[in-house]
Backbone atoms as SQL, in Angstrom:
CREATE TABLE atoms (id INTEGER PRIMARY KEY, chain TEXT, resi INTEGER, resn TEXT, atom TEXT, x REAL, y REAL, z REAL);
INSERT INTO atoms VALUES
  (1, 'A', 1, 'UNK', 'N', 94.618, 96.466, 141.812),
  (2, 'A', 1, 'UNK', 'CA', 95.090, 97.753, 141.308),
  (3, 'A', 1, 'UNK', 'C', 96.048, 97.536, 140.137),
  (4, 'A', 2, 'UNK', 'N', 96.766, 96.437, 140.466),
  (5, 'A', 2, 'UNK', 'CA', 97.932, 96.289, 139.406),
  (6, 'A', 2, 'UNK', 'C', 97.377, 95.989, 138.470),
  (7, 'A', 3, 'UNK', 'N', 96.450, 95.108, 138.225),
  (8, 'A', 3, 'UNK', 'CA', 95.724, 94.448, 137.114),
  (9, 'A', 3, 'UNK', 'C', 94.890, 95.568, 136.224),
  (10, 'A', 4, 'UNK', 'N', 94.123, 96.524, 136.760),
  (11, 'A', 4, 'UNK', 'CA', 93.648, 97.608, 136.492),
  (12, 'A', 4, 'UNK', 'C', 94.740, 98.122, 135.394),
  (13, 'A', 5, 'UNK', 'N', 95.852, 98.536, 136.062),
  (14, 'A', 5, 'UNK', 'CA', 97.285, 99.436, 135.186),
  (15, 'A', 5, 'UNK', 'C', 97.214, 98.662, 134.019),
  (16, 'A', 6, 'UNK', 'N', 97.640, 97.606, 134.056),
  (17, 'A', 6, 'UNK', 'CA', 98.036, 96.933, 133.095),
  (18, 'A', 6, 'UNK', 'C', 96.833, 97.007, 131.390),
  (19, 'A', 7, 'UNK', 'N', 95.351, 96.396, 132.501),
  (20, 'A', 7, 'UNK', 'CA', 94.206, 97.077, 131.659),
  (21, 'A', 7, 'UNK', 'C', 94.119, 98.060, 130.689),
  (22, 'A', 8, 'UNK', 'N', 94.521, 98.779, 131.273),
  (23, 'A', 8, 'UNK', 'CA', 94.586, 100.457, 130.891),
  (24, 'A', 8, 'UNK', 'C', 95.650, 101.270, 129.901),
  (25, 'A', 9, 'UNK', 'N', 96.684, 99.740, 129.644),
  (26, 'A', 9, 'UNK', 'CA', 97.801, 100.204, 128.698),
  (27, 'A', 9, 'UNK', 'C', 97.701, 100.215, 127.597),
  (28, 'A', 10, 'UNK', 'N', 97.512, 101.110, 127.189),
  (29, 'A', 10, 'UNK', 'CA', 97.868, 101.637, 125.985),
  (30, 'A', 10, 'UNK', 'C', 99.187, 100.729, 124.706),
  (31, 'A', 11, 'UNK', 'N', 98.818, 100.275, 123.401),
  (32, 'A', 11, 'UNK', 'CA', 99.823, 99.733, 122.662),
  (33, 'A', 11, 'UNK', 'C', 99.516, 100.066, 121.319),
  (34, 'A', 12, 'UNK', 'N', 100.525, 100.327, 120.809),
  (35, 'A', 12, 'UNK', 'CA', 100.434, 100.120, 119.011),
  (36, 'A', 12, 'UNK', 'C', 99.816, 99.817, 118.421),
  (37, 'A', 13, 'UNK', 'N', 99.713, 99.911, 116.939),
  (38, 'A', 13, 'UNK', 'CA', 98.939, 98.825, 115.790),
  (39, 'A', 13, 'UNK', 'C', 99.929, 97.562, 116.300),
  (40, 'A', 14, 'UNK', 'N', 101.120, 97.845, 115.756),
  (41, 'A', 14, 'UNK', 'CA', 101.998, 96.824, 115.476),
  (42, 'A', 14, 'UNK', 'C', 101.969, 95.830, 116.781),
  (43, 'A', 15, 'UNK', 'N', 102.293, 96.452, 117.956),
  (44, 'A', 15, 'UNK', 'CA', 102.012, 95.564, 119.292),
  (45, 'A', 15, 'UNK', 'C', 100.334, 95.080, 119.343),
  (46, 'A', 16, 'UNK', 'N', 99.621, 95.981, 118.655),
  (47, 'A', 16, 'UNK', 'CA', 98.243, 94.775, 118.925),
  (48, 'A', 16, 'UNK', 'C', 98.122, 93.519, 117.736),
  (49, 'A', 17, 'UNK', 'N', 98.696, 93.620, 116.785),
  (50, 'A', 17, 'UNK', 'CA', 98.633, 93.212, 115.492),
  (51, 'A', 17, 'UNK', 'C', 99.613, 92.060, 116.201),
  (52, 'A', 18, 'UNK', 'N', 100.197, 91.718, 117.023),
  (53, 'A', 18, 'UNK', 'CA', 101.179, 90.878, 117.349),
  (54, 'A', 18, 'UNK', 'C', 100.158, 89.933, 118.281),
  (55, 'A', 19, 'UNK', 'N', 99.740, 90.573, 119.475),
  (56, 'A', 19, 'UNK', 'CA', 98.628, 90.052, 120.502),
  (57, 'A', 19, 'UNK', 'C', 97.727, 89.441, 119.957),
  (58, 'A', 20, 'UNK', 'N', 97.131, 89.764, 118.552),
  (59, 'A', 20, 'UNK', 'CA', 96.064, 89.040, 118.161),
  (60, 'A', 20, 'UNK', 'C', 96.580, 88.349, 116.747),
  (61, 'A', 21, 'UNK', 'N', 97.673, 87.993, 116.557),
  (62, 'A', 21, 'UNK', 'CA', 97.766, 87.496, 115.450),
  (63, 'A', 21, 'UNK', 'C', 97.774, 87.729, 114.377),
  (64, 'A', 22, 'UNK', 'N', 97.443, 89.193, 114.224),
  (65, 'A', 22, 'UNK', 'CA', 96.914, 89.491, 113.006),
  (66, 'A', 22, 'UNK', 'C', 98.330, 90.436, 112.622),
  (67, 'A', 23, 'UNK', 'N', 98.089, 90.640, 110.795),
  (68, 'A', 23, 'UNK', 'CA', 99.466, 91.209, 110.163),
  (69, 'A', 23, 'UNK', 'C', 99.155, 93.212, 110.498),
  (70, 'A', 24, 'UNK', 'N', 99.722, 93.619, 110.343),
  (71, 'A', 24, 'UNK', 'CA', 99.555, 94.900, 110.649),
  (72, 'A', 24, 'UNK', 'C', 98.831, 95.722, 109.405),
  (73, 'A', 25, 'UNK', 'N', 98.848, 95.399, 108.448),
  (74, 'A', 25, 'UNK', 'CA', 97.778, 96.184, 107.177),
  (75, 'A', 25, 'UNK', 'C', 96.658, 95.719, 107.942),
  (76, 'A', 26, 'UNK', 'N', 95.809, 94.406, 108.275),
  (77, 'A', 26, 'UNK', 'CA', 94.881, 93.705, 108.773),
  (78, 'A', 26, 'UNK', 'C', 94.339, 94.585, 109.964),
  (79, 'A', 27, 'UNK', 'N', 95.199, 95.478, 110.884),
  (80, 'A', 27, 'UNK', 'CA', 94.577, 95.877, 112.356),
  (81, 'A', 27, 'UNK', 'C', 94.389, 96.945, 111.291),
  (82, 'A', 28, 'UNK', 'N', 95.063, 97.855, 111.013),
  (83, 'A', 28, 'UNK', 'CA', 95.107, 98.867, 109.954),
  (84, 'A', 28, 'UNK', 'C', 93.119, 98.991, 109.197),
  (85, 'A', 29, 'UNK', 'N', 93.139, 98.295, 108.856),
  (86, 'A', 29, 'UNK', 'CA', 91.991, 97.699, 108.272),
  (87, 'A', 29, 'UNK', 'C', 90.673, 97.651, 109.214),
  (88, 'A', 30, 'UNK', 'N', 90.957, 96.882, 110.328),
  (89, 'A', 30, 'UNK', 'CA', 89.971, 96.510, 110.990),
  (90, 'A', 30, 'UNK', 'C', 89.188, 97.913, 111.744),
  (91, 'A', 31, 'UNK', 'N', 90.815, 98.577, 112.183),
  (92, 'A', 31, 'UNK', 'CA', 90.261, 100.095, 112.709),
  (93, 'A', 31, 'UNK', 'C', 89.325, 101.072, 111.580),
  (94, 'A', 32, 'UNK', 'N', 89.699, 100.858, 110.452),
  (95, 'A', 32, 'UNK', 'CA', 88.878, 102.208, 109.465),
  (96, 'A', 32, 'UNK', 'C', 87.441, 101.129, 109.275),
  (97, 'A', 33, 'UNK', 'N', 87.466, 100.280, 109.636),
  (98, 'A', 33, 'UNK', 'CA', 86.276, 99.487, 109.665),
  (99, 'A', 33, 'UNK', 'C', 85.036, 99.902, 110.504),
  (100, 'A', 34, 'UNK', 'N', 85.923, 99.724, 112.091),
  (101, 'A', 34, 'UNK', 'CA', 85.388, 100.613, 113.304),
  (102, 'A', 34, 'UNK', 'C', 84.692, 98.950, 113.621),
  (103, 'A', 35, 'UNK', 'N', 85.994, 98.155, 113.239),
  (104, 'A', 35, 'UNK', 'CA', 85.981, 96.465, 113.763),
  (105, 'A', 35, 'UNK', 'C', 86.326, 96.408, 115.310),
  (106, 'A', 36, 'UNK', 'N', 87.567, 96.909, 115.766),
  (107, 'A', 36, 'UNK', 'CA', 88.559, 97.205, 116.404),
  (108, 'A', 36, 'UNK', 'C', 88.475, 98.621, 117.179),
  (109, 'A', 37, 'UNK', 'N', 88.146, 98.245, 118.241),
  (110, 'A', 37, 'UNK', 'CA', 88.131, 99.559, 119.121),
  (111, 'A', 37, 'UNK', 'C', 89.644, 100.479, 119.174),
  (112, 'A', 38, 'UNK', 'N', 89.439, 101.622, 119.824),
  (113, 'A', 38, 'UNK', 'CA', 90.756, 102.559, 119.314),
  (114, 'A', 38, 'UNK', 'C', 90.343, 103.591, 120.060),
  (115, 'A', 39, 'UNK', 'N', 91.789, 104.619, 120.413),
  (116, 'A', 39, 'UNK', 'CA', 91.574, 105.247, 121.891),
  (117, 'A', 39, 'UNK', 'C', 92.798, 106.260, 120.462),
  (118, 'A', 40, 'UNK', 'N', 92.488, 107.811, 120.706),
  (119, 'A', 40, 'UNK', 'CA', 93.499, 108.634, 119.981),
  (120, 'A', 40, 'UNK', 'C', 93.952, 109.668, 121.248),
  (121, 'A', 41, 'UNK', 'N', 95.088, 109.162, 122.383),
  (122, 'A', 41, 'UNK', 'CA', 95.371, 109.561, 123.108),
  (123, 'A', 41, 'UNK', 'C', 95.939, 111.213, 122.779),
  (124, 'A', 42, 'UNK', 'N', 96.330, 111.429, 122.050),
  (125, 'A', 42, 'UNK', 'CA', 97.200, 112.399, 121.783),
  (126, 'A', 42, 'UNK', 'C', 96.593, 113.688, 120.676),
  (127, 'A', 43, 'UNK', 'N', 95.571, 113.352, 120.072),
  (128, 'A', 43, 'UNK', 'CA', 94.671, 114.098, 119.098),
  (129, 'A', 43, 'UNK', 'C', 94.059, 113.472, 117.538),
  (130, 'A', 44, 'UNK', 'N', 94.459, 113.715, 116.758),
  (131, 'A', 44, 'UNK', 'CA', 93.982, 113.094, 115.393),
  (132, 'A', 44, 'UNK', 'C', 94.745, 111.744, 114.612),
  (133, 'A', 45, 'UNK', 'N', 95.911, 112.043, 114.569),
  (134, 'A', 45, 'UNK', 'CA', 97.091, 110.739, 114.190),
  (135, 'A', 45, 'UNK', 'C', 97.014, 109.908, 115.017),
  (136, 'A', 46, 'UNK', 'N', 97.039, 110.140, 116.000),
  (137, 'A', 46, 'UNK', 'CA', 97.672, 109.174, 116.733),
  (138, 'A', 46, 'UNK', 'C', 96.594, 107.943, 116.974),
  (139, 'A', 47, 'UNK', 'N', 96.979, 106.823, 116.835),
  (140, 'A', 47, 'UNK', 'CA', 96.136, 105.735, 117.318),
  (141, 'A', 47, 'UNK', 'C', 96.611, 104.476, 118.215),
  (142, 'A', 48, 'UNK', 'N', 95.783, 104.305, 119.448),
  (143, 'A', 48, 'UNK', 'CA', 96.311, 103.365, 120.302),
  (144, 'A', 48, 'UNK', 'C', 95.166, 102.232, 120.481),
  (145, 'A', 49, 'UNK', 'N', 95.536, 101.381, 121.014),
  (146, 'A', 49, 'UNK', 'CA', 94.681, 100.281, 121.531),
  (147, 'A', 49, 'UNK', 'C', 95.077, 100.249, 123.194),
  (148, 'A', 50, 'UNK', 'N', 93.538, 99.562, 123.609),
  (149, 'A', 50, 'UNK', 'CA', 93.423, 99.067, 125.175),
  (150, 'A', 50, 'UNK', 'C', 93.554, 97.612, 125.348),
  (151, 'A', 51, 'UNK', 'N', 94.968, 97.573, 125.840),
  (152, 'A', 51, 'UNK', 'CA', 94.771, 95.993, 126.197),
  (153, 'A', 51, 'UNK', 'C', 93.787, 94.939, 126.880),
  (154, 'A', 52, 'UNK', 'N', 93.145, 95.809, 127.661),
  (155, 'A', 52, 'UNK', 'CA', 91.590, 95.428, 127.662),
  (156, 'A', 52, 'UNK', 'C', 90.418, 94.854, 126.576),
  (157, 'A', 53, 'UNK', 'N', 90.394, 96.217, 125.661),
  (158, 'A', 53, 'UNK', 'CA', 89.931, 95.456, 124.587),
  (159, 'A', 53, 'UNK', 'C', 90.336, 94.498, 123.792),
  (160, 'A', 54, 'UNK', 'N', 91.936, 94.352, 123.489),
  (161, 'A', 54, 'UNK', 'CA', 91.727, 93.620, 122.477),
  (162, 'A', 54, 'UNK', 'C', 91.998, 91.862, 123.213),
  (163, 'A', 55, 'UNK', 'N', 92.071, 91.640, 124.742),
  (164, 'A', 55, 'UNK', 'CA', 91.633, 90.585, 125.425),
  (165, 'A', 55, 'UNK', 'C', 90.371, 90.388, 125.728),
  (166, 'A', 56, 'UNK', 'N', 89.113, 91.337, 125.407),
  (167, 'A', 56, 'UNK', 'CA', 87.921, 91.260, 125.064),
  (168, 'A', 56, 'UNK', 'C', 87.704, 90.710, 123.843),
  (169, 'A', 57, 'UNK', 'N', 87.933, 91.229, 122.941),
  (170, 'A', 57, 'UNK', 'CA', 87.812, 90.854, 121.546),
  (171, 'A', 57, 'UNK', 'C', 88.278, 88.954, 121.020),
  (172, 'A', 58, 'UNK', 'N', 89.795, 89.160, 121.809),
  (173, 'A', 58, 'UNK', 'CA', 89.991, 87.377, 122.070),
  (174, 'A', 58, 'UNK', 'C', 88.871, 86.477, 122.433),
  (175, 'A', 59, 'UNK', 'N', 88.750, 86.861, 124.201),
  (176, 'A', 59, 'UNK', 'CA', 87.647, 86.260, 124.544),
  (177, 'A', 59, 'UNK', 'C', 86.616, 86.019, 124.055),
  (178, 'A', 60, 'UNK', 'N', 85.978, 87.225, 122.978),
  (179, 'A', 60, 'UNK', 'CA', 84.974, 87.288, 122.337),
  (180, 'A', 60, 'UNK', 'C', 84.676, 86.107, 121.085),
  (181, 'A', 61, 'UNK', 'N', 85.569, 86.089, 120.507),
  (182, 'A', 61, 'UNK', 'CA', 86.349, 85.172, 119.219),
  (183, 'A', 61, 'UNK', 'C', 86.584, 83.754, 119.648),
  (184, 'A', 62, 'UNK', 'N', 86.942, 83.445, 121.067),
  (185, 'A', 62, 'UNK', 'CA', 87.383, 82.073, 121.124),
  (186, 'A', 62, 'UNK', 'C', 86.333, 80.985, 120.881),
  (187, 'A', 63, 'UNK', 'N', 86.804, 80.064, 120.365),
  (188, 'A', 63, 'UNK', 'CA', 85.963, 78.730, 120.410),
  (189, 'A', 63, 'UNK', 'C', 85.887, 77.851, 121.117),
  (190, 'A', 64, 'UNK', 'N', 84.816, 77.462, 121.733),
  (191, 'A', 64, 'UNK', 'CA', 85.028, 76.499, 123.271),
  (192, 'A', 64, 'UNK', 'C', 85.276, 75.025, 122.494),
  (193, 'A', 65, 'UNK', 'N', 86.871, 74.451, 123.107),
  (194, 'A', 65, 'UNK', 'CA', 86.917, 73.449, 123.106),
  (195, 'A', 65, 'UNK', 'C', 85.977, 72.504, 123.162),
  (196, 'A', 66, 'UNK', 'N', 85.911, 71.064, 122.046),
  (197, 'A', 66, 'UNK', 'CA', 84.627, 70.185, 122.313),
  (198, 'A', 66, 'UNK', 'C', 85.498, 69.142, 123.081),
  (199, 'A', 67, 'UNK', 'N', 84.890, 68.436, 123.682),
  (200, 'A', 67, 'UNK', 'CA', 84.803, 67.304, 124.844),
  (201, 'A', 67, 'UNK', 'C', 85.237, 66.482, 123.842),
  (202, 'A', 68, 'UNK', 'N', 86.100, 65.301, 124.259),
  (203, 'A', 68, 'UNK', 'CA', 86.530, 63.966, 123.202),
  (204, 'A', 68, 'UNK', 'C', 85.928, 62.915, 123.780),
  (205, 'A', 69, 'UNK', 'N', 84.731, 63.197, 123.867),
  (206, 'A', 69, 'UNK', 'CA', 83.340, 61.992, 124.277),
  (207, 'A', 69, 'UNK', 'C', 83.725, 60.737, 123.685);
């Protein structure tokens, strides 16, 4: 259940732009792209991210370590 909540939270450009590394013009960017998923809790301005997604998007992106055969 707890893990769910957490899922489900809601954060910033600036707090996702931090999570993924990226500079904040860059998330800015990625959203009018429709790179970057985006949730407008509140009506037209407003824009949030799912911490869900953007630990999807990580996962999605990572590179599997190679073996030092």
């Amino acid at each position: 259940m707890r893990r769910r909540i957490l899922e489900d939270r809601l954060v910033d450009a600036e707090t996702a732009g931090s999570i993924l590394g990226l500079r904040l013009d860059t998330v800015r960017k990625l959203t009018r792209k429709g790179e970057l998923p985006f949730v407008r809790p509140t009506g037209r301005r407003s824009i949030r991210y799912r911490l869900a997604d953007l630990e999807a998007l990580i996962r999605m992106r990572s590179v599997p370590m190679r073996s030092a055969d």
